[in-house]
VEXKOLBA-241961 format. One record per atom (N, C-alpha, C, O, CB): atom name; x, y, z. Coordinates in nm, 4 decimals, always signed. Glycine has a CB too. Example, Ala and Ser with C-alpha at 12.3 -4.5 7.8 and 13.67 -1.06 7.14 Angstrom:
<nodes>
    a          X          Y          Z
    N    +1.3190    -0.5690    +0.7800
   CA    +1.2300    -0.4500    +0.7800
    C    +1.3200    -0.3300    +0.7800
    O    +1.4236    -0.3319    +0.8465
   CB    +1.1308    -0.4473    +0.9046
    N    +1.2850    -0.2250    +0.7080
   CA    +1.3670    -0.1060    +0.7140
    C    +1.2900    +0.0030    +0.7870
    O    +1.3409    +0.1138    +0.8039
   CB    +1.4084    -0.0598    +0.5725
</nodes>
This chain:
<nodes>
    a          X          Y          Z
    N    +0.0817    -0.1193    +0.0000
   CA    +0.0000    +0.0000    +0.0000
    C    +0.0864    +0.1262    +0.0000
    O    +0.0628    +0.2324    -0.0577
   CB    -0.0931    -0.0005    +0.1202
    N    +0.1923    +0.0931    +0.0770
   CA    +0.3022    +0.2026    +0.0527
    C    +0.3313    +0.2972    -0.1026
    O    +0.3508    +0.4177    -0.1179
   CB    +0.4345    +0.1184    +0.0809
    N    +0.3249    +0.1972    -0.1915
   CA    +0.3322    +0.2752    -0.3235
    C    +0.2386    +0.3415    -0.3941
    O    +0.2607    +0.4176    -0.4882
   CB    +0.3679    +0.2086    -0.4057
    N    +0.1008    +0.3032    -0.3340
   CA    -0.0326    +0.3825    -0.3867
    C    -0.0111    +0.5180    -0.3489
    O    -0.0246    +0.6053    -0.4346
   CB    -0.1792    +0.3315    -0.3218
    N    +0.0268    +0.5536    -0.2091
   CA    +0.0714    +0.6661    -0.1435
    C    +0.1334    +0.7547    -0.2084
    O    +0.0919    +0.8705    -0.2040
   CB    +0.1396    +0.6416    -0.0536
    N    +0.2667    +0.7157    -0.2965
   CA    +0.3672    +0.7262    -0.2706
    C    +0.3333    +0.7944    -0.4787
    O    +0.3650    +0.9004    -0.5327
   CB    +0.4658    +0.5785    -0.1853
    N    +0.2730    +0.6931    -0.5232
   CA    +0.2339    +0.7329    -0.6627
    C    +0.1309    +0.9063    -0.6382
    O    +0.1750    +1.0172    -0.6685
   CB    +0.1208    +0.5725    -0.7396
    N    +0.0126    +0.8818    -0.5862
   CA    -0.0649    +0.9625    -0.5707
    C    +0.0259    +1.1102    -0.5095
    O    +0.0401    +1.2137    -0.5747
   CB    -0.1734    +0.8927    -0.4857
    N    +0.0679    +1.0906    -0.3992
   CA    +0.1532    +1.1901    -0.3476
    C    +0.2455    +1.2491    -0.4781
    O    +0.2467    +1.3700    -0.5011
   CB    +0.2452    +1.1219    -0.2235
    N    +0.2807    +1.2053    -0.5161
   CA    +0.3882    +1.2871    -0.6728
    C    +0.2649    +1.3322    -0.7623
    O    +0.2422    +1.4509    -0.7854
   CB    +0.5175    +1.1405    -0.8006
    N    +0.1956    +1.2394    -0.8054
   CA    +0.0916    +1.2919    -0.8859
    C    +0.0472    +1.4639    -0.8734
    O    +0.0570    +1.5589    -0.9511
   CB    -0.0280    +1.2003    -0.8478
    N    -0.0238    +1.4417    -0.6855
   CA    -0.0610    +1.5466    -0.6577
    C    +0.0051    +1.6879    -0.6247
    O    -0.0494    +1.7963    -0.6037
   CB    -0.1151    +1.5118    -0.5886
    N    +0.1606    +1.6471    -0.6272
   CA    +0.2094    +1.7585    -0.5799
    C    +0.2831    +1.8336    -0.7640
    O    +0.3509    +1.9346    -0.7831
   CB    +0.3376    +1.7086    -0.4269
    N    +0.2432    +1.7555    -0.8398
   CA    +0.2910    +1.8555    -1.0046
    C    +0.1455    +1.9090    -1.0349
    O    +0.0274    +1.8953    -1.0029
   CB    +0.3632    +1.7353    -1.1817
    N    +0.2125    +1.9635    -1.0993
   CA    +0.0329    +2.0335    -1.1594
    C    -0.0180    +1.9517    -1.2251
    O    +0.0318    +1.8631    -1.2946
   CB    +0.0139    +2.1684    -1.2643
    N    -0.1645    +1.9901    -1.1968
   CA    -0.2618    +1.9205    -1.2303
    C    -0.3690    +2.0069    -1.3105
    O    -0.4203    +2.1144    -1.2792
   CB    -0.3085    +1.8588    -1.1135
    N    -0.3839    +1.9416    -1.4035
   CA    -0.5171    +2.0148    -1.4842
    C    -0.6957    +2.0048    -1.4224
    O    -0.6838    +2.0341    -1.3034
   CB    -0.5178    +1.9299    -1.6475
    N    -0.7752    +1.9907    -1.4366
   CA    -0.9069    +2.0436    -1.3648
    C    -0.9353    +1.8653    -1.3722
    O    -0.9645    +1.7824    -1.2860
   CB    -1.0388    +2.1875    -1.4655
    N    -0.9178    +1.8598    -1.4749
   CA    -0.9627    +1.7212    -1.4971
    C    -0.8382    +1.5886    -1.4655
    O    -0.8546    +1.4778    -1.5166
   CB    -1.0128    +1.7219    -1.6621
    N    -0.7331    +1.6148    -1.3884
   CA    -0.6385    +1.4746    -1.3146
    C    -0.5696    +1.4245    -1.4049
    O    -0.4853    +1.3496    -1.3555
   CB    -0.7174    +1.3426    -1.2526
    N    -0.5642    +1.4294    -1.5150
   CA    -0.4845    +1.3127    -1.6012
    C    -0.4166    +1.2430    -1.5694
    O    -0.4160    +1.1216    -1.5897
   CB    -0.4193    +1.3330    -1.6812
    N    -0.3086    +1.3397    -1.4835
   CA    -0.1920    +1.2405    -1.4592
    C    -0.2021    +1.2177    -1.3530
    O    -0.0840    +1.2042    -1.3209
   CB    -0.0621    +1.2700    -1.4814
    N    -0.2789    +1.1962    -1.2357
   CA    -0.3074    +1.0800    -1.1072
    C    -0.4191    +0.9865    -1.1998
    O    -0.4169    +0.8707    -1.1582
   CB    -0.3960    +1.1635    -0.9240
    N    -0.5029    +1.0022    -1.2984
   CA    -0.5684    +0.9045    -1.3614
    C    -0.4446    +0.7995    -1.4300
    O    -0.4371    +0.6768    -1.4232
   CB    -0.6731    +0.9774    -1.4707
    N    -0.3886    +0.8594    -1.4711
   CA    -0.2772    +0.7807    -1.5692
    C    -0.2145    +0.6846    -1.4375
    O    -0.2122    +0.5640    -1.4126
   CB    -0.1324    +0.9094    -1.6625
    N    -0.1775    +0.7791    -1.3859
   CA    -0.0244    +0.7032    -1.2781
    C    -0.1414    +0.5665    -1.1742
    O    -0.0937    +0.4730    -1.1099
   CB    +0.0859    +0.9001    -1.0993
    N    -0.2661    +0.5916    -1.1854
   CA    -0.3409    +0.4956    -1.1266
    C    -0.3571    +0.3550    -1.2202
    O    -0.3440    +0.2348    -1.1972
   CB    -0.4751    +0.5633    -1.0948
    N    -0.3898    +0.4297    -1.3281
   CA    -0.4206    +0.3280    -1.4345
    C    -0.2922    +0.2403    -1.4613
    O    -0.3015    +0.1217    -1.4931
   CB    -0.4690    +0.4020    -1.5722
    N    -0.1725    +0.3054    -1.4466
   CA    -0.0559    +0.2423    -1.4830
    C    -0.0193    +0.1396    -1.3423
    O    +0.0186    +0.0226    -1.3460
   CB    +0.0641    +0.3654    -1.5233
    N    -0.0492    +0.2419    -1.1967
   CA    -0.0538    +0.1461    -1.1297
    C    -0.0821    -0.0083    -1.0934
    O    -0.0102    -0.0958    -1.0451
   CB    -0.0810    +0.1852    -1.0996
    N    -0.1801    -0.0065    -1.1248
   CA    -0.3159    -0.0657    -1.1263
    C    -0.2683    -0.2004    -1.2233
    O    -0.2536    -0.3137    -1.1773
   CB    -0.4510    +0.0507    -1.1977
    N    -0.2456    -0.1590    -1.3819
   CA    -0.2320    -0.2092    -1.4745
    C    -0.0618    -0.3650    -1.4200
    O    -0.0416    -0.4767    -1.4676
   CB    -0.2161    -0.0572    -1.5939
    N    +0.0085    -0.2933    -1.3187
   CA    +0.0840    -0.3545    -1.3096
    C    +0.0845    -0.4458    -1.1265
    O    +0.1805    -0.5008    -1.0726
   CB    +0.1870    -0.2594    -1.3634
    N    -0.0442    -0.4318    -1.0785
   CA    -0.0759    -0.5010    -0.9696
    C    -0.1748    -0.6058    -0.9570
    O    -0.2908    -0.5799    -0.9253
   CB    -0.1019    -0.4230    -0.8940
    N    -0.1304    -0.7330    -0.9825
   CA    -0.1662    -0.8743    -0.9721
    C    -0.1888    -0.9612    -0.8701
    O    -0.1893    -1.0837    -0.8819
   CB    -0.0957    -0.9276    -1.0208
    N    -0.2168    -0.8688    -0.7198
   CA    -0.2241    -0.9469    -0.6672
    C    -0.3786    -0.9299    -0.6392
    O    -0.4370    -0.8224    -0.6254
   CB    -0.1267    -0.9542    -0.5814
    N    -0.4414    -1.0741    -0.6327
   CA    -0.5439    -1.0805    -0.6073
    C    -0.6268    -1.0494    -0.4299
    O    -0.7426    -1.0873    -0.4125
   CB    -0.5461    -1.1947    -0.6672
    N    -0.5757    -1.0037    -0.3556
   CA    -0.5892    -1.0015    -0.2234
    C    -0.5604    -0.8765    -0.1869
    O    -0.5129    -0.8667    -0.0738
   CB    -0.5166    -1.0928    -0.1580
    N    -0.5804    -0.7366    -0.2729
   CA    -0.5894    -0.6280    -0.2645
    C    -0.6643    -0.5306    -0.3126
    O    -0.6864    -0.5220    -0.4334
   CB    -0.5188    -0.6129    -0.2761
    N    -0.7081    -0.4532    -0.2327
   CA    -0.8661    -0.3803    -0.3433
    C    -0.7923    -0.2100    -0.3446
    O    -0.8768    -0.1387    -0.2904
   CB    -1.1050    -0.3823    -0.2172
    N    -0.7553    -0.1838    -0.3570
   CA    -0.7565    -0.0072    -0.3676
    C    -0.9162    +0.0783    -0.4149
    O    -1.0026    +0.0504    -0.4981
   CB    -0.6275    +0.0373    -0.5118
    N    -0.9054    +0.1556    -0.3473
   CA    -1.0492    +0.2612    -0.3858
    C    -0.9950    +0.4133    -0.3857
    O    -0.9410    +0.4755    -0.2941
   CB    -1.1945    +0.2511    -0.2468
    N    -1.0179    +0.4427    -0.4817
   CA    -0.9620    +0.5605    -0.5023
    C    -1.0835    +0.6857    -0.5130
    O    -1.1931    +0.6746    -0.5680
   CB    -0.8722    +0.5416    -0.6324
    N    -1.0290    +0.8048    -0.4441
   CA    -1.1256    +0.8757    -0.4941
    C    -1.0423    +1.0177    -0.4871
    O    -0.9600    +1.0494    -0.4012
   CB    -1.2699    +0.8596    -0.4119
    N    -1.0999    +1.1189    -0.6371
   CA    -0.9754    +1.2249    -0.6796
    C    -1.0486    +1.3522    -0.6772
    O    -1.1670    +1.3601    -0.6446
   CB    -0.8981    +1.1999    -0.8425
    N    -0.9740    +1.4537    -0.7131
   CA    -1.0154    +1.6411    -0.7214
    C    -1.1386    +1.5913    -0.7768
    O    -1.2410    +1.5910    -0.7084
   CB    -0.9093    +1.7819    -0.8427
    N    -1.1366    +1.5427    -0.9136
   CA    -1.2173    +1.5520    -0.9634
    C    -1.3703    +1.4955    -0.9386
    O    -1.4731    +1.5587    -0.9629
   CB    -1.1654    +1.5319    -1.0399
    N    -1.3636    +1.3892    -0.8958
   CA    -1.4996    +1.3084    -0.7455
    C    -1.5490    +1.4303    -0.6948
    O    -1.6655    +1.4572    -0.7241
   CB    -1.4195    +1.1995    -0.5676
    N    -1.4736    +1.5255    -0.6115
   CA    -1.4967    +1.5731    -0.5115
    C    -1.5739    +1.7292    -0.6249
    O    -1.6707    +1.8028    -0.6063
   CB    -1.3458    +1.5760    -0.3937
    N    -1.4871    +1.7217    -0.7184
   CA    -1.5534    +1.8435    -0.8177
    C    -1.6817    +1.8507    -0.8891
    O    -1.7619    +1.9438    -0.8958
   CB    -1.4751    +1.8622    -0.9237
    N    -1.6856    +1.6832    -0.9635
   CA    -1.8596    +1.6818    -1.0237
    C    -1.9370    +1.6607    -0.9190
    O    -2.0465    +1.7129    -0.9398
   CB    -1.9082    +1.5592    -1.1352
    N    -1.9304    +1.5975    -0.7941
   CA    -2.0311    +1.5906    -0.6752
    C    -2.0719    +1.7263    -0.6121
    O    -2.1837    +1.7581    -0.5717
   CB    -1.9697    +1.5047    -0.5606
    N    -1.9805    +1.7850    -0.6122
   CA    -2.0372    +1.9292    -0.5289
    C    -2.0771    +2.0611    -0.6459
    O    -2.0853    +2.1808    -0.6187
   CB    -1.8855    +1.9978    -0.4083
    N    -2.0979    +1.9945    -0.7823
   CA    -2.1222    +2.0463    -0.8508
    C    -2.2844    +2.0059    -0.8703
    O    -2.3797    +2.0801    -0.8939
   CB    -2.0262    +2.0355    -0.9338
    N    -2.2792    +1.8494    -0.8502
   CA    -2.4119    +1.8664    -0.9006
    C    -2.5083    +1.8072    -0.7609
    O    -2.6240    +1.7774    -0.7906
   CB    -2.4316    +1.7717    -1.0601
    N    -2.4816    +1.7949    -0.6624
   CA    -2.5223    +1.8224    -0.5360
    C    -2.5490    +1.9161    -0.5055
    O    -2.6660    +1.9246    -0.4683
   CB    -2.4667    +1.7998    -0.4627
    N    -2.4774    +2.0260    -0.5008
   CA    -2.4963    +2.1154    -0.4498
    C    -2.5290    +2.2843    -0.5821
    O    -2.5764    +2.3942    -0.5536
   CB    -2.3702    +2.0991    -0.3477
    N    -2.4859    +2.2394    -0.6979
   CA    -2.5168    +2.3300    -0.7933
    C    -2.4000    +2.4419    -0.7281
    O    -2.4318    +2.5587    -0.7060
   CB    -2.6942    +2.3743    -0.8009
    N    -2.2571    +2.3874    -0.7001
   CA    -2.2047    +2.5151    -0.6541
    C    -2.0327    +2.4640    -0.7147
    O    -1.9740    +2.3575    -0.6957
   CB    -2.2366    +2.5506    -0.4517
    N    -1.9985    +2.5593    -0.7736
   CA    -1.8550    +2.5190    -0.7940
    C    -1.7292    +2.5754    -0.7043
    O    -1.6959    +2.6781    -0.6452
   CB    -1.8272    +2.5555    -0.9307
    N    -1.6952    +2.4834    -0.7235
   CA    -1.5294    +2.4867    -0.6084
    C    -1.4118    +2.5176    -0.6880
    O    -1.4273    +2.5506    -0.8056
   CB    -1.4765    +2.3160    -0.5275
    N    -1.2793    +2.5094    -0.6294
   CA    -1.1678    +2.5120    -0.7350
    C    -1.1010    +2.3808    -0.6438
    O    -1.1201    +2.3500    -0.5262
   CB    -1.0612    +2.6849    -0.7581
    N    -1.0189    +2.3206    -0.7444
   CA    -0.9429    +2.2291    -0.7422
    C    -0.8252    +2.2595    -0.5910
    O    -0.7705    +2.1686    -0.5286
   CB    -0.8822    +2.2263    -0.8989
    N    -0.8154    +2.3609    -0.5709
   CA    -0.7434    +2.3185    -0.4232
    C    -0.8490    +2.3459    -0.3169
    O    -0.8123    +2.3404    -0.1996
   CB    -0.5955    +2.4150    -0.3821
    N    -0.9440    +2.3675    -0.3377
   CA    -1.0348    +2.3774    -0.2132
    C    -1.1057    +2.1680    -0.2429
    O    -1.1185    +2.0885    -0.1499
   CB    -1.1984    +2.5634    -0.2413
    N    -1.1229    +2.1497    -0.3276
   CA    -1.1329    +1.9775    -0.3322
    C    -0.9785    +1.9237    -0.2885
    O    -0.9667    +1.8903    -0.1706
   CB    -1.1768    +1.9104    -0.5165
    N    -0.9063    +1.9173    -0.3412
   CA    -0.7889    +1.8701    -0.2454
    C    -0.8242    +1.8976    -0.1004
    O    -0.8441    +1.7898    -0.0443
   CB    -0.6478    +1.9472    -0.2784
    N    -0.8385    +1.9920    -0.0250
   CA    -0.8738    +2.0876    +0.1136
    C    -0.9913    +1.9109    +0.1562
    O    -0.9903    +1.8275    +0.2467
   CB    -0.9969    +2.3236    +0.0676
    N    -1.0621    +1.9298    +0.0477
   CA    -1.1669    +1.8447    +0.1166
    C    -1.1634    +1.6908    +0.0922
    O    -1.2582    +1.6212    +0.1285
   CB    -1.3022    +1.8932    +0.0732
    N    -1.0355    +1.6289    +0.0200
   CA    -1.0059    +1.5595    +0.0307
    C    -0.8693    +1.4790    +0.1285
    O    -0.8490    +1.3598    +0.1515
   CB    -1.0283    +1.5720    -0.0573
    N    -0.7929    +1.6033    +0.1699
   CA    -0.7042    +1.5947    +0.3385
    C    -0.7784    +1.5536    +0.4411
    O    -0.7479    +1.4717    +0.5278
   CB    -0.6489    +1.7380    +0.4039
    N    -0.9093    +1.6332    +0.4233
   CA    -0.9864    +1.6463    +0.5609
    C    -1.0325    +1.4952    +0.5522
    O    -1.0207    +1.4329    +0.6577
   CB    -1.1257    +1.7763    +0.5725
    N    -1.0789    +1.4317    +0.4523
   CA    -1.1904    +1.3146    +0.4696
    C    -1.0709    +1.1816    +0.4966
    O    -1.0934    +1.0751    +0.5541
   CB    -1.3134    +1.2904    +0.2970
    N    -0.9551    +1.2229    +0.4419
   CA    -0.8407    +1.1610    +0.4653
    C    -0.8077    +1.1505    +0.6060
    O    -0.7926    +1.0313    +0.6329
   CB    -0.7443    +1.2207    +0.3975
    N    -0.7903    +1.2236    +0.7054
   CA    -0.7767    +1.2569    +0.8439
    C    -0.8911    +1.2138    +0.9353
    O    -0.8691    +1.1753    +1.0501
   CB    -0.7596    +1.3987    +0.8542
    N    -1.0574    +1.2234    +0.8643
   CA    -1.1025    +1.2067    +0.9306
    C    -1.2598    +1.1206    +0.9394
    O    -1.3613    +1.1222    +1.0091
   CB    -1.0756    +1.3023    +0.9561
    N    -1.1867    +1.0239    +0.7818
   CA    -1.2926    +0.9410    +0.8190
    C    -1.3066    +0.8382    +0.8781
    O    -1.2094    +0.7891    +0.9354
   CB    -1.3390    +0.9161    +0.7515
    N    -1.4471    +0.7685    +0.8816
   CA    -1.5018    +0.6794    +0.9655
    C    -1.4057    +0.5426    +0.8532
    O    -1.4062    +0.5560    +0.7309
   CB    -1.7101    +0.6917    +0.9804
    N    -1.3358    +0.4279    +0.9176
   CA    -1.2717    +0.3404    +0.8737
    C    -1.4303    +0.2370    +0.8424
    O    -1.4651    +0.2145    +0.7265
   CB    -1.1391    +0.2944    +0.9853
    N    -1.4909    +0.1973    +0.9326
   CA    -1.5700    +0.1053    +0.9421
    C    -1.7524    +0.1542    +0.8997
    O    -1.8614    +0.1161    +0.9424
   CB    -1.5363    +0.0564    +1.0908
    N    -1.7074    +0.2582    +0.7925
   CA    -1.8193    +0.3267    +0.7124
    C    -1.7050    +0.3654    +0.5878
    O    -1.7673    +0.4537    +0.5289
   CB    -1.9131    +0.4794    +0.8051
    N    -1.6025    +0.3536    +0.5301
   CA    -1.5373    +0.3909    +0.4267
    C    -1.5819    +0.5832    +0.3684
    O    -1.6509    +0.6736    +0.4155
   CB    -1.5792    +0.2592    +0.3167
    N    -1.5212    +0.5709    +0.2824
   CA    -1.5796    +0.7275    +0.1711
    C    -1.6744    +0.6753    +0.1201
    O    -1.6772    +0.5675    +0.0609
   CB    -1.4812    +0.8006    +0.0311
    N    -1.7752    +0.7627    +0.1435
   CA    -1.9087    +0.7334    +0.0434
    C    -1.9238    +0.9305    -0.0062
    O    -1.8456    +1.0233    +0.0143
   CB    -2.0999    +0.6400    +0.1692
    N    -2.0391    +0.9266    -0.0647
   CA    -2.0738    +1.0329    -0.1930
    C    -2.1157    +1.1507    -0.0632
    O    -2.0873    +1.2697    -0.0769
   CB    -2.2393    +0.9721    -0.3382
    N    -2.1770    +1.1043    +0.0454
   CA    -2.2128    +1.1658    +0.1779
    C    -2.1012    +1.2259    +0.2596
    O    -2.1000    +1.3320    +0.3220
   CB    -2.2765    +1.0651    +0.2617
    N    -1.9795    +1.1068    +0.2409
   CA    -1.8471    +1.2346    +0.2932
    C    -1.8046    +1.3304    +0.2878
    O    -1.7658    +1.4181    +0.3650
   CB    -1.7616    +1.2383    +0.2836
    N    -1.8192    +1.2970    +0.0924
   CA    -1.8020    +1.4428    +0.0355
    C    -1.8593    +1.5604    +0.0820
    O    -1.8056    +1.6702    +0.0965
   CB    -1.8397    +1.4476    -0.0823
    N    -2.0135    +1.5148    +0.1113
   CA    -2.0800    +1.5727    +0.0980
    C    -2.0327    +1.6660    +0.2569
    O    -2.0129    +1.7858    +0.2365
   CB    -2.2043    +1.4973    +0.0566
    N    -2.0199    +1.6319    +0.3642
   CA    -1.9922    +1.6110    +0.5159
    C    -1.8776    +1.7188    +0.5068
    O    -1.8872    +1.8377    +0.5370
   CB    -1.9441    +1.4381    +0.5758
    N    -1.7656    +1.6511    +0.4580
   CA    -1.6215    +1.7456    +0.3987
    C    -1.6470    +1.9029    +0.3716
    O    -1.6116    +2.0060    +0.4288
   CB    -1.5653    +1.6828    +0.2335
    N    -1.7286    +1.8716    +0.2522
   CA    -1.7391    +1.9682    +0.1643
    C    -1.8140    +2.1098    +0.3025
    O    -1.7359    +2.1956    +0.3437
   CB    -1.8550    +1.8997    +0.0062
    N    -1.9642    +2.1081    +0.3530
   CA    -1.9860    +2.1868    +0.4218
    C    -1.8998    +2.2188    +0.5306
    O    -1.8820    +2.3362    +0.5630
   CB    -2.0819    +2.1658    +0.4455
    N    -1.8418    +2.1183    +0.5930
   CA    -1.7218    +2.1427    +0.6742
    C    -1.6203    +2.2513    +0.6297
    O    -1.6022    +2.3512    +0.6993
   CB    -1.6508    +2.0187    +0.6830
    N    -1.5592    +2.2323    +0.5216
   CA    -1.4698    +2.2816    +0.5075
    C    -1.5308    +2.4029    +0.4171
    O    -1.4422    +2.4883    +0.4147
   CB    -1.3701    +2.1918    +0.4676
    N    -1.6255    +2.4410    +0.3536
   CA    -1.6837    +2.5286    +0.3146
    C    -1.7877    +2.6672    +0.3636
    O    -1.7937    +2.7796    +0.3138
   CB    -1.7171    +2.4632    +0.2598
    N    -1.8737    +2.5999    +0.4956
   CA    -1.9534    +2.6778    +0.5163
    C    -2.0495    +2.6860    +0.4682
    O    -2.1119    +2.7799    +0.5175
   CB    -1.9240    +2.7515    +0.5143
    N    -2.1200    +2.6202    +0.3675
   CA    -2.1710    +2.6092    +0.2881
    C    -2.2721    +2.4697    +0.3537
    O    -2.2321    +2.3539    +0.3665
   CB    -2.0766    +2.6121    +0.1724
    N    -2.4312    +2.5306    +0.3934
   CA    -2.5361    +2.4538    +0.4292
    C    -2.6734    +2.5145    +0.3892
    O    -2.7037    +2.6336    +0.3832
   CB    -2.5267    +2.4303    +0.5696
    N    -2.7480    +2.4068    +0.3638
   CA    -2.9052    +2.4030    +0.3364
    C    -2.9547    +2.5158    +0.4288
    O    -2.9162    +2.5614    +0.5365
   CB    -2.9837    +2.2473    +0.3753
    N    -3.0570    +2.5430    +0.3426
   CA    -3.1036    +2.6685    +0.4624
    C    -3.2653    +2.5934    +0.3964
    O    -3.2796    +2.5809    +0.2748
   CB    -3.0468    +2.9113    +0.4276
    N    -3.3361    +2.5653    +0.4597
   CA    -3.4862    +2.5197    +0.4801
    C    -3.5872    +2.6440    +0.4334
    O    -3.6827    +2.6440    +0.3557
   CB    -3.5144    +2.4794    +0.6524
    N    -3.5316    +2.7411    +0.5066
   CA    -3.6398    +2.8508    +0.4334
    C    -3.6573    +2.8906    +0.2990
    O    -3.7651    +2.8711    +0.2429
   CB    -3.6229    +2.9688    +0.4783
    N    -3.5289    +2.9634    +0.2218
   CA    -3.5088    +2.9406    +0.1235
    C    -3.5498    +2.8069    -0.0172
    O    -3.5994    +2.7938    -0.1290
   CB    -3.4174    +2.9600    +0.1648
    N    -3.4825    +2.7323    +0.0980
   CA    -3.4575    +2.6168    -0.0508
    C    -3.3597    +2.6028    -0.0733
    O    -3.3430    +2.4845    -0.1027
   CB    -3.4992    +2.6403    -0.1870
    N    -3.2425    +2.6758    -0.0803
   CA    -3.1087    +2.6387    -0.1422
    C    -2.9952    +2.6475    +0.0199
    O    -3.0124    +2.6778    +0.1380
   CB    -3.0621    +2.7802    -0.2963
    N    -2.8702    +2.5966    -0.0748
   CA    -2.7341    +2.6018    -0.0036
    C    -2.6659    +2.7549    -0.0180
    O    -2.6483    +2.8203    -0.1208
   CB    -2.6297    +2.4824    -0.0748
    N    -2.6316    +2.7916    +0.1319
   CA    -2.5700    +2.9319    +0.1171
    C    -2.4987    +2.8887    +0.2273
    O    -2.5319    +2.8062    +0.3125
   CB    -2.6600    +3.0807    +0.1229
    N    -2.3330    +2.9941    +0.2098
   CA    -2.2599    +3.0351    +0.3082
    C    -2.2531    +3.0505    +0.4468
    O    -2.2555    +3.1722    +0.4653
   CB    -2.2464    +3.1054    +0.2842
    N    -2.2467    +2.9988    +0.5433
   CA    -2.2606    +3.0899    +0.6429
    C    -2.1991    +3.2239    +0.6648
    O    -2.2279    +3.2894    +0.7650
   CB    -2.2356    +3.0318    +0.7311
</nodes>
């Protein structure tokens, strides 16, 4: 597992375009060269965290505020509930400010 880390970590620290290529690539290449059957990796990238809070929430982010909310879910999720689409979701107001307001109807700032 050490090298999933270790791939992703380089990936993420060169630039990156909106859309990942190259943590898609360096996964795919990963991936492409890991045979062992007794290992699952789950990956989830900027870009997860970008069409979900896009179309959840009808609100766009920038690519280091999804990184932001992908540290956090990193640090602080539930092991024995994994990342689900709801973390994001959890992350995202966390680290945004950004909640339902009932009267209205929509998501605003605090």
């Amino acid at each position: 597992m050490e090298a999933i880390q270790i791939i992703l970590n380089e990936a993420e620290s060169s630039a990156l375009g909106d859309n990942n290529k190259e943590v898609l690539e360096a996964i795919k290449t990963f991936r492409a060269g890991m045979k062992d059957p007794d290992v699952l990796d789950v990956i989830w990238t900027t870009q997860d965290v970008l069409d979900h809070v896009n179309w959840a929430y009808d609100y766009k982010i920038t690519v280091d505020q999804a990184r932001e909310i992908l540290r956090l879910i990193e640090r602080k999720h539930d092991a024995e509930i994994g990342v689900t689409w709801e973390t994001i979701s959890y992350a995202f107001e966390e680290t945004t400010g950004v909640q339902w307001n009932p009267e209205t109807k929509t998501y605003e700032q605090k």
